[in-house]
N, C-alpha and C positions, 0 to 999 in steps of 0.2 A: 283198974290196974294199969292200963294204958296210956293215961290221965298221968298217972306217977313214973311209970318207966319216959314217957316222952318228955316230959318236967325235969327228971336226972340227963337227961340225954341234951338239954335243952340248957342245961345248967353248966354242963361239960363246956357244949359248942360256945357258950358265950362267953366262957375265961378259955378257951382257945381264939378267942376274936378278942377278946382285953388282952394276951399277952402277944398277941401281935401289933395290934395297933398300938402299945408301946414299948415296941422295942422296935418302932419303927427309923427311930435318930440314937440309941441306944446300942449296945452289944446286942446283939443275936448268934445263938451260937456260938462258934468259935470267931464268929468275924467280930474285929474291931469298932471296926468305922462300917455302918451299910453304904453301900452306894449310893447314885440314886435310882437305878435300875432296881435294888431291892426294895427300897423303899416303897417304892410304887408296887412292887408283887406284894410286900407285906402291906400294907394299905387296901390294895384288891381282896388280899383272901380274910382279910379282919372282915371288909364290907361281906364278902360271902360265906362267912362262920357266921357272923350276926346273922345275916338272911336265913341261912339253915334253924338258925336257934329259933328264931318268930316262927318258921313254919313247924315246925317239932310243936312249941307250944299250943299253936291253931291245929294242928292237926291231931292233938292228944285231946283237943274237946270236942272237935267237931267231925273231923275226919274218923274213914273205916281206917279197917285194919292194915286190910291192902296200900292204904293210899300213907300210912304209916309206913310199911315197910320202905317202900320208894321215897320217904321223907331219910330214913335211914342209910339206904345205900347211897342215896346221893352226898348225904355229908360224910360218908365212908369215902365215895371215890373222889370227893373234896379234897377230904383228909392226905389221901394217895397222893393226889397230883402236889398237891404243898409239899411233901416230904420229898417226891423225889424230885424238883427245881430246886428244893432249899439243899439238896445236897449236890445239886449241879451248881448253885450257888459259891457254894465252898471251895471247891477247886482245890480237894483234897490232894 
């Protein structure tokens, strides 16, 4: 069961890492043109979506539970920190 919930979780994290790294020269959000300040944050957090997604996958076969959960809040407070730079980004 572990196996399958870290496999969806894993499946998530990697098309949240595919739709960054290309929308890296692309629209993003409401921005037209990224910077290249963004560019390089969207580049960073595609490379650290990817990292979280491999470890989800290694840790749904191998890893305890525990060490699952801590595979989770880390790509949760991942999650976090993208969201609010990408809205410091914007300059609503």
């Amino acid at each position: 069961m572990t196996l399958l919930l870290m496999g969806i979780y894993a499946v998530v994290t990697f098309a949240l890492a595919a739709y960054t790294w290309s929308h890296r020269e692309q629209n993003f959000l409401i921005i037209k043109k990224p910077t290249p300040g963004l560019t390089r944050f969207l580049k960073l957090f595609a490379c650290l979506f990817f990292l979280v997604g491999i470890a989800a996958i290694i840790g749904g076969l191998f890893f305890p539970l525990w060490a699952n959960l801590v595979i989770l809040v880390v790509g949760a407070f991942l999650a976090m920190i993208f969201v609010l730079i990408s809205l410091t980004q914007m300059k609503l």
